[in-house]
N, C-alpha and C positions, 0 to 999 in steps of 0.2 A: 360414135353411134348417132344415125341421124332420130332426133325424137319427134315423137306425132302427138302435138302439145294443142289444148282446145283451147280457146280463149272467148270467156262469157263475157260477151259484151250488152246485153239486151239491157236496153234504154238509155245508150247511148247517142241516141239520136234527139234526148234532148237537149237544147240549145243552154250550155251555162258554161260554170269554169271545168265542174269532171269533163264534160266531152270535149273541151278544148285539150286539157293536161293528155285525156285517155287518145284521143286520136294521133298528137303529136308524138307521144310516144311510143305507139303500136308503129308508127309510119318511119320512124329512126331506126325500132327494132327490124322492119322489112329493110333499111337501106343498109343496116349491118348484120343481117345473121342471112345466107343465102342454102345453109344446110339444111336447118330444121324444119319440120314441114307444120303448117299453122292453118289450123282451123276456128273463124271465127264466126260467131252464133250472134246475129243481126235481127233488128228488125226490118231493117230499110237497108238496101244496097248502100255500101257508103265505096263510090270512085277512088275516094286518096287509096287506098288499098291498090288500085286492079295492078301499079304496076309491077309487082311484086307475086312471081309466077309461084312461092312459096306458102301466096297466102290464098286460102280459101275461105270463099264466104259462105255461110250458110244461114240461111232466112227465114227465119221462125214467124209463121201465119199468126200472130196475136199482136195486138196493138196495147191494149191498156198495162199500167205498170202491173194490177195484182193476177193478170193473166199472166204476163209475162214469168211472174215468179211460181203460178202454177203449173205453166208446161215445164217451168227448167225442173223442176221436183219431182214432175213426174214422167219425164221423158229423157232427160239430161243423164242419171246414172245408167239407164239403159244402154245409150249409146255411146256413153265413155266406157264401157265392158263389152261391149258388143262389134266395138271399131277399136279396143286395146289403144286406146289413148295411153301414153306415159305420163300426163300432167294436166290438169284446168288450172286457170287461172284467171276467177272471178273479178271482174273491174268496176264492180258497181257497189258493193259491200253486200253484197247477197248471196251465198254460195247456197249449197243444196246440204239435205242429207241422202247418207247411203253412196258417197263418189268412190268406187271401185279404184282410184289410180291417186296419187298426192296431190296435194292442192290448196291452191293461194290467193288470197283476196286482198283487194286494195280496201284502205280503208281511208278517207279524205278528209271525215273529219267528225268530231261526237258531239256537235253543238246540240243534236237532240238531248243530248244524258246533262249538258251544261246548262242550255236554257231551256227546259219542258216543256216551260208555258208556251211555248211559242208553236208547240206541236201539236195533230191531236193526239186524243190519249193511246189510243191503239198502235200507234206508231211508236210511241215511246216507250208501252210495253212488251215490244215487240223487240228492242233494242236493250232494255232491262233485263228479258226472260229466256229471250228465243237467240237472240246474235250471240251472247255468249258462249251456249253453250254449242254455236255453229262454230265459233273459231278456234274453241277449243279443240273441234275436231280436225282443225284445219294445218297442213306443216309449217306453213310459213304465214305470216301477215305484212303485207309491206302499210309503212305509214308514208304517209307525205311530206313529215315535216318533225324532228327531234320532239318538239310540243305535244303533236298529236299520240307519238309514241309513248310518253309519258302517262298521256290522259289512256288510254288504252289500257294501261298495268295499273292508274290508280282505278278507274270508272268500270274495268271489264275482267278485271283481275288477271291479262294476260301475263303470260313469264317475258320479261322482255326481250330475252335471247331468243324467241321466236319471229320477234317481229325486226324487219329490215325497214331503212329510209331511205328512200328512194325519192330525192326532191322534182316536183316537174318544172317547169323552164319557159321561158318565154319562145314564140314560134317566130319562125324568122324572118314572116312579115311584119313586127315589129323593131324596126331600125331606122335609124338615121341615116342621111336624109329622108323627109315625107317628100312626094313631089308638087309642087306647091299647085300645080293648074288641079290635080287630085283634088289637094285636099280644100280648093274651092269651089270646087265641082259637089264637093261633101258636105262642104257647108249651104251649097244652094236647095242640097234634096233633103235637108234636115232642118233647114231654116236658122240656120243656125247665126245669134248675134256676131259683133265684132270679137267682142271678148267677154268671155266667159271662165265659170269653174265648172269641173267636170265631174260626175261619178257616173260609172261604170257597174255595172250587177244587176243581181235579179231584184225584185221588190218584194223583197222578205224582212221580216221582221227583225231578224235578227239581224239586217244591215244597220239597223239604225237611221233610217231616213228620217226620220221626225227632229232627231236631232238635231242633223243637216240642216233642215228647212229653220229650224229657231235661229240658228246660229246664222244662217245667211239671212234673215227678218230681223236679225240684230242690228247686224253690217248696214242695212239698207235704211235701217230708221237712225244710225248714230255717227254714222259716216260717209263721202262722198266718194263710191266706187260706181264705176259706170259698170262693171262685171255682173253679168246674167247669169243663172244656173241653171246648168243642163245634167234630166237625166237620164240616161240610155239605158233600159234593159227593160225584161219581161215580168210580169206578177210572177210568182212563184205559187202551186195549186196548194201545196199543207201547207203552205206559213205566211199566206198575200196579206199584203201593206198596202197594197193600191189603193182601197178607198181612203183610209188615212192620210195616204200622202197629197191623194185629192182635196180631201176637206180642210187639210192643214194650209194647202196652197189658197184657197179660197181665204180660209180663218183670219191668213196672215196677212192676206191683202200684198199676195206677190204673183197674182195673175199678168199675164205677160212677161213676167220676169224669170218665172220657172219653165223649162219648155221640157215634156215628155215625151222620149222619141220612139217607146216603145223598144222592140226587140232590132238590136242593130246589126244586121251580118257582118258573119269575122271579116271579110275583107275590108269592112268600112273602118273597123276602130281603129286599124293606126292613125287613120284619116284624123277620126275625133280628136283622139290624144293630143296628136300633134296640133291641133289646131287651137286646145284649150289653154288657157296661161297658169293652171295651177290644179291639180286633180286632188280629191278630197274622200277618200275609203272611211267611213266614219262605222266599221261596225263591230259589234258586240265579241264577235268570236271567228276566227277562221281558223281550219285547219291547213294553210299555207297561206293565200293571198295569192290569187295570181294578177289580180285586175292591177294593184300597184306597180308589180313589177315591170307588168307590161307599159304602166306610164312613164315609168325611171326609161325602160330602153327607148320608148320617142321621146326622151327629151325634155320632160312635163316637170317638175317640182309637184311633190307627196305630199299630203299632210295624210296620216292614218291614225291609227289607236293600242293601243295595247293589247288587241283582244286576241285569246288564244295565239296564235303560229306568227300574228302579223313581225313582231320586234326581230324574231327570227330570218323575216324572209326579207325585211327592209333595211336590218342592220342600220349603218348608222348615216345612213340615204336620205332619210325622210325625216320629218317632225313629227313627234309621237304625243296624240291626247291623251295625258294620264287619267283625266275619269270619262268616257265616251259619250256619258250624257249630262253632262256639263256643258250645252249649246255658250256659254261664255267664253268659256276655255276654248273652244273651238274657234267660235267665231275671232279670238283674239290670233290664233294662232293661222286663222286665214288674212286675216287683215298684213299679221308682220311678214308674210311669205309677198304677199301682192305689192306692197309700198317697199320690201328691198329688195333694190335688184341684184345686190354681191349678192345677199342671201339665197334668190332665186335664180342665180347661178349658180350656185356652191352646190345646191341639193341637187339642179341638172348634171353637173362634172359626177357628185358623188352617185347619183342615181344610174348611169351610163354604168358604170363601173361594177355597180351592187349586180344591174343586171346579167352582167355578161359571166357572173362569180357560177350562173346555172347552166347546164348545158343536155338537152336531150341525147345527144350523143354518147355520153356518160351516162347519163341516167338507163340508156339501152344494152349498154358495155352492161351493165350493175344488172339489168333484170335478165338478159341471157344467160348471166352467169348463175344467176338466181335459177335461173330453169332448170340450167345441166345439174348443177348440184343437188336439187330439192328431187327432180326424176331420179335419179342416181343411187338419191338414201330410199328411196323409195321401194314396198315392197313388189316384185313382179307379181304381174297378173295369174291367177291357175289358168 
């Protein structure tokens, strides 16, 4: 039986790791399921889709995030009753009430419920009061990552046999070889030093930037590394660290040394990765990590932290800071990656390896099946 399965994507068009995991694998699930017919609820056209004659887009007229969540609530069960959908399936951790057909929400990760302060308050009671008892209503919940499924039953009180893991994967412009005229062409539109340490993500609080910066003002005041820091990605609107990580760069007296590249298009990161000699994830809580992974598959040596899903997705790939904000610890543990080179080879052979342990292809196998089945228990429409 072919099913007529909605898929709520709205605010996927912002730039971070959800839209990288969510596009790559909506774009696997068009390369393997050519039966089912898919309707997906956009804000913006997104291309990787069109070649996929199964998939159809549809463009919701609202731009802001809390608009977004008022049309899906109040137009969204209309027309999964109205067009006899068999299934939604929410990718942003926001589902509706009132959905007429079964229905599934990803959820990436509960660093709100884990660190508050870092949110505002409405947000967090939002996720306290309102998201649980949305998923309660909900058949299925996929997590991202064994971690986050745990915190999910301890933080949201879900049954865990509801919730499935479905890990996302690196995309397969991250590979070995980079091409080198690239990625000096990359380094010319980024300005980018000789050599460098690199991180990767949004400038949120909960990354732990501050930390980074001590820990690399450590290096620079106690030992003799010619390595610059660089760092790539966009403020984040609930949880920006930008002026901090501005006035810490000042405080520290490592102007010229720290370089801000702002938001970098996917096609450029493999560029960065490969070009940097050591990449450094230093933050509080993830619910998978995808920015590591993607450094393990160019080739980069890890240092990350213990927080939430990270130990999970890096396995035993990487160097792990047991307390994140311990800029000591850190900075020791950048220092002993940079000066060996067995060592910073041993974590590139094991990081190749860890990467390739993921696969979107599988993880598309796992959510089609997830479909049929979840439509299937599913009560028919009157």
């Amino acid at each position: 039986m072919t099913l007529k399965i909605a898929v709520d994507a709205l605010g996927i068009g912002r730039w971070g790791g959800g839209r990288t995991a969510t596009l790559n694998l909506l774009v696997a699930l068009g390369k393997l399921d050519h039966e089912n017919r898919y309707e997906l609820f956009l804000e913006t056209p997104e291309p990787t889709f069109d070649p996929f004659p199964n998939f159809q887009q549809r463009l919701v007229p609202v731009r802001s995030r809390l608009a977004m969540r008022f049309w899906a609530q109040a137009r969204l069960p209309g027309i999964l009753r109205r067009e006899r959908f068999d299934l939604i399936h929410h990718t942003r951790a926001l589902a509706v009430f009132g959905a007429p057909c079964p229905a599934i929400m990803t959820i990436f990760d509960l660093t709100i419920l884990v660190l508050p302060e870092f949110y505002p308050w409405l947000d967090v009671w939002y996720w306290r009061w309102v998201q649980p008892r949305l998923l309660r209503r909900l058949d299925r919940v996929i997590a991202i990552s064994h971690n986050t499924r745990r915190e999910m039953e301890a933080l949201l009180g879900l049954d865990g046999e509801r919730i499935v893991v479905i890990y996302p994967a690196v995309g397969d412009d991250f590979r070995l070889p980079a091409n080198p005229e690239q990625v000096s062409a990359a380094r010319g539109r980024y300005g980018l030093p000789a050599r460098f340490f690199l991180y990767v993500g949004i400038l949120a609080r909960k990354k732990n930037l501050p930390t980074l910066l001590r820990a690399y003002a450590r290096l620079k005041q106690t030992v003799d590394l010619p390595h610059h820091l660089v760092v790539a990605g966009r403020p984040f609107p609930t949880s920006n660290d930008e002026a901090t990580v501005r006035r810490l760069i000042d405080t520290l007296g490592l102007k010229g040394q720290v370089h801000l590249t702002g938001l970098v298009p996917q096609a450029d990161l493999p560029l960065l990765y490969s070009a940097a000699d050591l990449f450094v994830y230093p933050s509080l809580h993830e619910g998978f990590g995808l920015a590591p992974l993607e450094a393990m598959a160019c080739g980069v040596p890890v240092i990350t932290t213990r927080g939430g899903a990270l130990p999970e997705t890096v396995g035993e790939a990487a160097i792990l800071v047991n307390n994140p904000l311990d800029d000591a610890e850190m900075a020791a543990a950048i220092y002993r990656v940079a000066t060996d080179q067995a060592l910073a080879d041993e974590l590139r052979r094991r990081g190749w390896r860890q990467a390739a342990r993921f696969s979107y292809a599988q993880a598309a196998h796992r959510l089609r099946d997830l479909y049929v089945e979840t439509a299937r228990k599913g009560t028919a429409l009157p």
